[in-house]
C-alpha positions, 0 to 999 in steps of 0.5 A: 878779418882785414887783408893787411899783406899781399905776397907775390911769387917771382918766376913766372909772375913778377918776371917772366920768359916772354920770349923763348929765342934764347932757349931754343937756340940753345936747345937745338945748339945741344941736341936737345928739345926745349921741354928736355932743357927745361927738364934739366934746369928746372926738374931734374932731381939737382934741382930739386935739391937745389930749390930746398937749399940741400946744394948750391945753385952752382950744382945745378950748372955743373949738372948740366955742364956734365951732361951736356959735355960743355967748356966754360965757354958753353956753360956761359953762353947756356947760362946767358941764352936760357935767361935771356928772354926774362921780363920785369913787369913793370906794371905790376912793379908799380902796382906792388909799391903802389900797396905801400905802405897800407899794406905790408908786401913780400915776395914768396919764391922756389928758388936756388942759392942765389936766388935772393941776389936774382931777386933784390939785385939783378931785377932791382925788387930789394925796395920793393917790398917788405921781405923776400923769402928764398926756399933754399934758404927756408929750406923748404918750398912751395907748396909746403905748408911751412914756407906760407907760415914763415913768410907770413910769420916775417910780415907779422900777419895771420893766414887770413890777414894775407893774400898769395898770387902765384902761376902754379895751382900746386902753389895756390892749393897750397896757400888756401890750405893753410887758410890764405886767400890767393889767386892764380896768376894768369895775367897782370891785368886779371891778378891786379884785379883779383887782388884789388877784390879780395881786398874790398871784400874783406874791408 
C-alpha cells in the first residue's frame, strides 16, 4: 500500500527548546531545579487534564501562579522566560511543504486549549499543512489509539497509507499499534531521511 500522508508531532520536532537560558533563570528565580519546573508545566496531574481538554490551558498557569505564589507580573515573565528558548525549524518547514501536494500533511499534537492558536498562529504552520489535529480538543492524546484514528480519519487514509514522526517513543509505539509506519524523531537531517525511506520503499 502506497504512503499518501505524513503527520508530524510539534513540540519537540517541528519547534523545539534549543536553548534552555529562559527556564533556568526562571528556576532559580522561584527557588526551584529545571526538572521541578518542567514537572509543574508539563506533568503535574492540571496538565494532564489540560492535554485531554478536561480544563482550559489557562489552569495550568493558575496552578503555577498558586504554587509558586506570583502577581501578574511574575506569571508574565514565568510565561515569557519558559517559552523563550523556542525554535522553528525551518528546514524541516520546507521540507513538510515540499511534500504537497503528493501527499496529504498534518500535524499530531499533545497540546493544551490553546494549542491550535500556538500551532497555525504564532509559529505560522496554518498553511503548511493539510489538518492540524490538538488533543484537548480530541479530547484525547498520544499514545492513544483513538487520536492516530482520527487524525488519519481527518486526511482521509488508512493506517498503512500514513507515516507519524514524533520524539517520544511512547508515541511511536503508539502509532505502529494501530498499523502506522512512524519514525522516531532524533534529528531533522535523520527523520527527513527516514521519511523519504519509508516513502520509496512503499512506492
Amino acid at each position: 500500500m502506497s504512503i499518501r500522508a505524513i503527520i508530524f508531532d510539534f513540540g519537540g520536532v517541528i519547534v523545539r527548546t534549543e536553548d534552555q537560558t529562559g527556564r533556568l533563570r526562571a528556576a532559580a528565580r522561584l527557588g526551584v531545579t529545571l526538572d521541578e519546573l518542567y514537572h509543574t508545566v508539563f506533568d503535574a496531574p492540571i496538565a494532564v487534564q489540560a492535554t485531554v481538554g478536561e480544563v482550559p490551558a489557562e489552569a495550568v498557569w493558575a496552578h503555577a501562579t498558586a504554587l509558586f505564589k506570583l502577581d501578574p507580573a511574575g506569571l508574565a515573565q514565568l510565561q515569557a522566560d519558559f517559552w523563550a528558548g523556542d525554535r522553528r525549524d525551518e528546514a524541516l518547514v520546507a521540507f513538510i511543504r515540499s511534500l504537497r501536494p503528493a501527499f496529504k500533511t498534518g500535524i499530531l499534537s499533545n497540546a493544551w486549549s490553546d494549542g491550535r492558536q500556538i500551532i497555525a498562529e504564532k509559529f505560522g504552520l496554518r498553511d503548511a499543512v493539510d489538518d492540524i489535529v490538538i488533543s484537548a480538543e480530541a479530547k484525547v492524546a498520544k499514545p492513544d489509539g483513538r487520536i492516530f484514528a482520527l487524525a488519519l480519519a481527518r486526511l482521509g487514509v488508512q493506517p498503512a497509507e500514513a507515516v507519524f514522526v514524533d520524539d517520544f517513543a511512547s508515541n511511536i509505539e503508539g502509532a505502529r499499534a494501530v498499523g502506522m509506519p512512524a519514525v522516531h524523531f532524533k534529528s531533522t537531517a535523520q527523520a527527513i531521511a527516514e521519511v523519504r525511506a519509508c516513502i520509496e520503499r512503499e512506492t
